[in-house]
KOLMI-647264 format. One record per residue (C-alpha): residue in three letters; z, y, x. Coordinates in steps of 0.05 Angstrom, whole numbers, plus 5000, padded with zeros to 4 digits. Last residue first. Example, Ala and Ser with C-alpha at 12.3 -4.5 7.8 and 13.67 -1.06 7.14 Angstrom:
% residues 2
SER514349795273/ALA515649105246/
***
This chain:
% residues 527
UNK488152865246/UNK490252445299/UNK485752245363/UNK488751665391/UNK483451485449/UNK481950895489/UNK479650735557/UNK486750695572/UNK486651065640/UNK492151115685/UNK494751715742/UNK499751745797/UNK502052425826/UNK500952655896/UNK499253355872/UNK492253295905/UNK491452635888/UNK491852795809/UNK486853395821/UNK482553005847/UNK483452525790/UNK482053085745/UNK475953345785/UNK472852615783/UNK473752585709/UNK469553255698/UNK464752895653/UNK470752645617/UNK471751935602/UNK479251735607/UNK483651605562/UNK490051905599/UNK496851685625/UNK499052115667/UNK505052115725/UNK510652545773/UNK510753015720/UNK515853685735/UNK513554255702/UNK508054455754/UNK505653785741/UNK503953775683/UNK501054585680/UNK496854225743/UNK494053665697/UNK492554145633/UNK489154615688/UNK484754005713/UNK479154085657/UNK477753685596/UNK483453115606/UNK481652595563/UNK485352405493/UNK491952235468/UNK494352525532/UNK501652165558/UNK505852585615/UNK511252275660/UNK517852495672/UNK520352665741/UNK522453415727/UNK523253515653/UNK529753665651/UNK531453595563/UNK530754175515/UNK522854095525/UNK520054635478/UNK516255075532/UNK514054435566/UNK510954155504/UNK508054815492/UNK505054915558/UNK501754215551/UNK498354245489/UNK496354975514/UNK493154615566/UNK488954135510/UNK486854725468/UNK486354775394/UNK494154505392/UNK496554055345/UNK502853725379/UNK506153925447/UNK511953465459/UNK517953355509/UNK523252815523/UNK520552285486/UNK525151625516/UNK525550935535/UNK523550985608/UNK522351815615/UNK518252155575/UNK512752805556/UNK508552865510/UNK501053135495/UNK497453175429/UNK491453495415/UNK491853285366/UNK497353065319/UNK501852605348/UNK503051815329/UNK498851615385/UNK502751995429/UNK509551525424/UNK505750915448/UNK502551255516/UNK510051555519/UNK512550835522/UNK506250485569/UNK508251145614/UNK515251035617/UNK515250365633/UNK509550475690/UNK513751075714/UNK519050575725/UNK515450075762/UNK512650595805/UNK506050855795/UNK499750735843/UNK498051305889/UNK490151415897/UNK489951595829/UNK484951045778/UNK490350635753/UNK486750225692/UNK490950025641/UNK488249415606/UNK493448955644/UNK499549375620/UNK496849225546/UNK494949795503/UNK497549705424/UNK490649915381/UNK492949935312/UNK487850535290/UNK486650335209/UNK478550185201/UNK475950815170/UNK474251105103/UNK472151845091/UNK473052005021/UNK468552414979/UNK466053014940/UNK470953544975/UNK475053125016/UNK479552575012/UNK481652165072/UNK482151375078/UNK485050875123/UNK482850125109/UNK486649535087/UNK493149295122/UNK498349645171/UNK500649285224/UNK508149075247/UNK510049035166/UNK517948955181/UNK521648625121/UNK525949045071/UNK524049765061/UNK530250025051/UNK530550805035/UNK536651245041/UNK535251895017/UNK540952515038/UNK543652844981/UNK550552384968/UNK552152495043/UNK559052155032/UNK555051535011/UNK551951555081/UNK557351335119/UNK559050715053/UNK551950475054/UNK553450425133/UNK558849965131/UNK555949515066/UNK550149475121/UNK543449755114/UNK536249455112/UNK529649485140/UNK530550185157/UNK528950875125/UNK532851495130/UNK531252155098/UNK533052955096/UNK538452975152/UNK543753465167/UNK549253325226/UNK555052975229/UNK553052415184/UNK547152085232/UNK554151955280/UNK557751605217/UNK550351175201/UNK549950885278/UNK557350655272/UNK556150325198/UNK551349945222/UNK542449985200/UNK538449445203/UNK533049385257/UNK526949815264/UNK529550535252/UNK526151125220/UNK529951815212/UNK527252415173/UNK528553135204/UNK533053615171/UNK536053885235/UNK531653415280/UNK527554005304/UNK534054315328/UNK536653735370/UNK529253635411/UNK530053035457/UNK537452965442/UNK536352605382/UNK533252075402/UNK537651905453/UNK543651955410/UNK539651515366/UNK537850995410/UNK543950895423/UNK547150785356/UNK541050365348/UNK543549915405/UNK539749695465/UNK536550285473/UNK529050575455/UNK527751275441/UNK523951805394/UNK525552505381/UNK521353035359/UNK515852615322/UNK510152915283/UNK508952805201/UNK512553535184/UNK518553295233/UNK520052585253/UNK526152225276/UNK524151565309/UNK529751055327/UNK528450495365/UNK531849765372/UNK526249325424/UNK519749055392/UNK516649815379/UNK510750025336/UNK513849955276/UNK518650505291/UNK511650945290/UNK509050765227/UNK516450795190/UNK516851475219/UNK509151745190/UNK511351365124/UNK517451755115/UNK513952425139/UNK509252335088/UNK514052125033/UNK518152635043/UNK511853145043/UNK510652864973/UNK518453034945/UNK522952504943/UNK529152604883/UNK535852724920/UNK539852054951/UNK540951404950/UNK538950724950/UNK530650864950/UNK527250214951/UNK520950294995/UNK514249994959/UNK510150644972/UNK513150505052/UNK509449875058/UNK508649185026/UNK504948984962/UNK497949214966/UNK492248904909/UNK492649464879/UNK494550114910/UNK501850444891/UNK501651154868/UNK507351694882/UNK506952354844/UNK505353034851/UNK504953764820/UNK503454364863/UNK507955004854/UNK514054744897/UNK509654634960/UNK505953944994/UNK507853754920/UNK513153674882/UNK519653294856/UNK515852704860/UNK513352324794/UNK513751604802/UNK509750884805/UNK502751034779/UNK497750504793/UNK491850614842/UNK485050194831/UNK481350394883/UNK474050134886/UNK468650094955/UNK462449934950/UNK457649815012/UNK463949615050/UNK465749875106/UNK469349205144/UNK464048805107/UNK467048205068/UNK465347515094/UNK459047305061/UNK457846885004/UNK451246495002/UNK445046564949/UNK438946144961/UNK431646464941/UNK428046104992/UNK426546525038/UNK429347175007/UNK436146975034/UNK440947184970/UNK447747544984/UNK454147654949/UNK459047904989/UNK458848594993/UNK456248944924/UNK457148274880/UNK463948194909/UNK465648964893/UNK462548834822/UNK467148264816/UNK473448704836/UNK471049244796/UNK471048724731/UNK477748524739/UNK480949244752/UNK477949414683/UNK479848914652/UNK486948974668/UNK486449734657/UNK484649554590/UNK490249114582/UNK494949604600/UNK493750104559/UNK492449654497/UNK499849374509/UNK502150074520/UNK498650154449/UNK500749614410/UNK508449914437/UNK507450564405/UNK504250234338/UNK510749794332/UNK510749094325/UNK513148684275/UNK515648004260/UNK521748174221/UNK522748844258/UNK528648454309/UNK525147824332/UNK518348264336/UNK521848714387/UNK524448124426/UNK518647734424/UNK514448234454/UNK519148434507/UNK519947674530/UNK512147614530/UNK510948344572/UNK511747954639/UNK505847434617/UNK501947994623/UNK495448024579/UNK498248114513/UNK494348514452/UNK497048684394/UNK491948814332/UNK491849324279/UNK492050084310/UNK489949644377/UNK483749584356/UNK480149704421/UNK485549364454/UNK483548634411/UNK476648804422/UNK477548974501/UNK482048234510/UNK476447824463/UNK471448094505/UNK475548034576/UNK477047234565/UNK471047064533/UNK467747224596/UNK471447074656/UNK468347064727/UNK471146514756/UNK464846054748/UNK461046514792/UNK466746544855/UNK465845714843/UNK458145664847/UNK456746224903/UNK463245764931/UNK469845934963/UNK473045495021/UNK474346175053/UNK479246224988/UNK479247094984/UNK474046994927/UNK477346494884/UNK484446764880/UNK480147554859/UNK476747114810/UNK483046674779/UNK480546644707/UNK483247154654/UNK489747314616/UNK489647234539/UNK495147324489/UNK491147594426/UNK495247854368/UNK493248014291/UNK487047554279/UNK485047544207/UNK482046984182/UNK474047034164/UNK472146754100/UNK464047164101/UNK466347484035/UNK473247594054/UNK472047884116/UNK466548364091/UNK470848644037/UNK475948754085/UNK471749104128/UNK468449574075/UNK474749744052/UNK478149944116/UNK485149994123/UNK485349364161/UNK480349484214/UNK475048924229/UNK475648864302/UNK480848184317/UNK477647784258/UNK470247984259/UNK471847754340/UNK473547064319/UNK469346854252/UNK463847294293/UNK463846714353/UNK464046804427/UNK470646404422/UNK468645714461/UNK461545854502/UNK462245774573/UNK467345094561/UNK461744654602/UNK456944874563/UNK459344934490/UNK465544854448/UNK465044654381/UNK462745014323/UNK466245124249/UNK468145814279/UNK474745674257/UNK476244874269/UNK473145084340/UNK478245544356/UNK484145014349/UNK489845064303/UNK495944924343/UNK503444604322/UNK507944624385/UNK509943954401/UNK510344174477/UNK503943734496/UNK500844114436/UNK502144754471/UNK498444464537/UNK492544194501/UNK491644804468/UNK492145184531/UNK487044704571/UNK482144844514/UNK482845344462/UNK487945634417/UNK490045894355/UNK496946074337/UNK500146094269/UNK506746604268/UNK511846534223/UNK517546804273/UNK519646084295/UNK512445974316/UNK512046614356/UNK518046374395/UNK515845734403/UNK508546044431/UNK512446554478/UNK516645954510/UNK510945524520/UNK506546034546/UNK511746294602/UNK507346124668/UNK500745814636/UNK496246264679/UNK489546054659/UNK491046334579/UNK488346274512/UNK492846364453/UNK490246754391/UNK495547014346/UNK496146954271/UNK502147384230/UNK504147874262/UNK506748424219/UNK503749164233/UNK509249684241/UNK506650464239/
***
């Protein structure tokens, strides 16, 4: 069902494309109404405008507050057109029809995160006209089109340009859609301001603004849909990818170049490898499996780094997914070629490399543009009834914070190798323990009940000679058989958190074996 357009109301804060979307609506037959600042602009353009105030026969109030709160406007966008009774009513009380509203609201979420931001200027950003007129408009979409993306104007004009000034009742209501999610989104972002920031000292009755609350008391998620996946954690669970609002960077925003459809546990794995390659300054590689890593090394190529990576645990990385830090060559792409892969994903690729991987048309090659070195906004877990939230863990240890606490201090390069395999463990699942030399995982025991069998495993999967690695605990030590199963295999130093009642046993047990050990004082428990 086509409705012609024949009135719109203009009134707009973002001005970006108004100009062009008002000639065109002109050109099509279309009068426009308008207020304020957007009147003023169209008229500047010599675009003929009827203002709001010539309707409701009343001019603008308090300080612009009170401009289209008015029945001659919103009788005109809700009264439905098939209805008797409404058109009766129109006519008697001379009320024009409105048929399109191109509104998008005050700058509140600008205002708030300005730390020059006012109780007076965060309040005079919160739209009011603006959201009515946009929810009566979308809540009669069967008759009215409503426009609150100045993205949508071009796609607007070009359907109406080619149905004789029409638009069609399926495209009314992806423009309703949207624009009640815009509202929507608006108004939890004020009530989260008015949750966590707003504040009044009982005193003397004077509201302030605080800095937001790291937990906040409310917390919204406004998640928009970006694909279907191929499935979920298995093949008879249904999933799809959803970007979070107000978020424009990370592995959700990855441009796939090739490759198979992404399935839920790629993108898990693909963000758990991104997370870790970030962690590094120098060229790494990172192949993860199931969300832990198998291989991970530093070199001064990423051809290197690879091979090195690799060779830490060959047949996990059968089907593994690949993160690197630096843009991918065409020599590092060939060697990923010989064997199978599931993902890559790098800041960028080279026409070289494009070309290697083209002849593995299956295998996904994201690009995820510009490094993000720390992750933004807060972690968060579903359960049953809930979410957990928590701050995101991007502690990076500094050689000064770690505290040697072993009678024999470590070497230079057990110091190298323990600040990397410290780095490494905080992106395995607990309890976690790994094994490395300088620049390279060389053995890892992920998700183990018990901390020694952490160990055991790790040893039992090394591939690589473990003899004169060094060992990293992502937490402390809870008994000194996890040290001597270490050390039996060939560890020569630990890195540990520290903070066990049985410390003192540990270290004993560390000087007894003549091997060096550090504590971070922190812990990278992974769930």
């Amino acid at each position: 069902m086509e409705r012609r357009i024949r009135s719109a109301l203009i009134s707009v804060y973002d001005k970006r494309g108004i100009v062009e979307l008002a000639r065109g609506l002109i050109q099509l037959g279309v009068t426009i109404l308008s207020t304020g600042g957007t009147a003023r602009t169209l008229q500047q353009h010599g675009i003929p405008v009827r203002d709001v105030s010539e309707v409701t026969g009343f001019p603008e109030i308090l300080d612009g507050r009170v401009k289209t709160l008015h029945p001659r406007i919103h009788g005109g966008l809700l009264a439905v057109r098939d209805n008797p009774a409404h058109r009766q009513q129109i006519a008697q009380h001379d009320i024009p029809w409105i048929d399109m509203v191109v509104v998008n609201l005050y700058p509140f979420a600008q205002t708030i995160a300005d730390p020059r931001a006012t109780v007076q200027s965060v309040i005079e950003n919160i739209d009011i006209g603006g959201p009515t007129m946009i929810r009566a408009a979308a809540k009669n979409f069967q008759d009215v089109a409503v426009v609150v993306d100045p993205d949508d104007y071009q796609t607007v004009l070009n359907e109406m340009q080619q149905s004789e000034g029409s638009l069609r009742l399926s495209t009314r209501l992806a423009l309703a859609r949207k624009a009640f999610a815009h509202t929507a989104e608006y108004d939890a972002a004020i009530a989260d301001v008015f949750a966590n920031q707003l504040v009044l000292d009982e005193s003397d009755e004077r509201l302030g603004i605080n800095e937001p609350p790291v937990l906040p008391a409310r917390y919204s998620l406004t998640l928009h849909k970006r694909q279907d996946v191929r499935y979920g954690e298995n093949p008879h669970q249904q999933a799809a990818l959803y970007r979070l609002s107000g978020e424009s960077a990370g592995v959700a925003f990855a441009e796939q170049l090739q490759g198979k459809e992404l399935s839920f546990n790629n993108f898990l794995d693909l963000d758990a490898a991104w997370n870790l390659a970030s962690e590094f300054e120098e060229p790494v590689c990172a192949i993860i499996k199931h969300t832990n890593p198998c291989g991970v090394a530093t070199a001064g190529t990423l051809l290197d780094a690879y091979k090195k990576a690799r060779a830490t645990d060959p047949v996990s990385a059968f089907g593994g997914i690949i993160a690197f830090n630096r843009p991918v060559d065409g020599e590092t792409a060939s060697e990923i070629t010989k064997t199978f892969v599931e993902a890559i994903i790098a800041p960028d690729y080279d026409r070289a490399a494009l070309e290697a991987l083209a002849r593995k048309k299956n295998v996904r090659v994201m690009r995820m543009g510009e490094m993000e070195r720390v992750p933004g906004g807060l972690d968060w877990k579903r359960i049953t009834g809930g979410l957990l939230l928590q701050t995101p863990d991007v502690h990076q240890l500094r050689r000064e914070e770690a505290k040697v606490v072993s009678k024999r201090q470590p070497t230079e390069d057990e110091m190298r190798a323990l600040l990397f395999a410290w780095t490494v463990c905080k992106h395995v699942k607990s309890n976690a323990i790994v094994f490395a030399r300088p620049g390279q995982l060389v053995g890892v025991g992920a998700g183990q009940m018990s901390r020694v069998d952490a160990v055991k495993l790790a040893v039992m999967k090394a591939v690589l000679p473990l003899e004169g690695t060094v060992v990293a605990s992502d937490a402390f030590f809870p008994f000194r058989d996890g040290v001597d199963e270490a050390v039996k295999a060939g560890a020569t130093a630990i890195i540990q958190p520290g903070g066990s009642i049985r410390d003192e046993e540990v270290i004993a047990a560390a000087d007894e074996h003549g091997v060096a050990m550090v504590f971070t004082g922190i812990r990278h428990f992974r769930h």
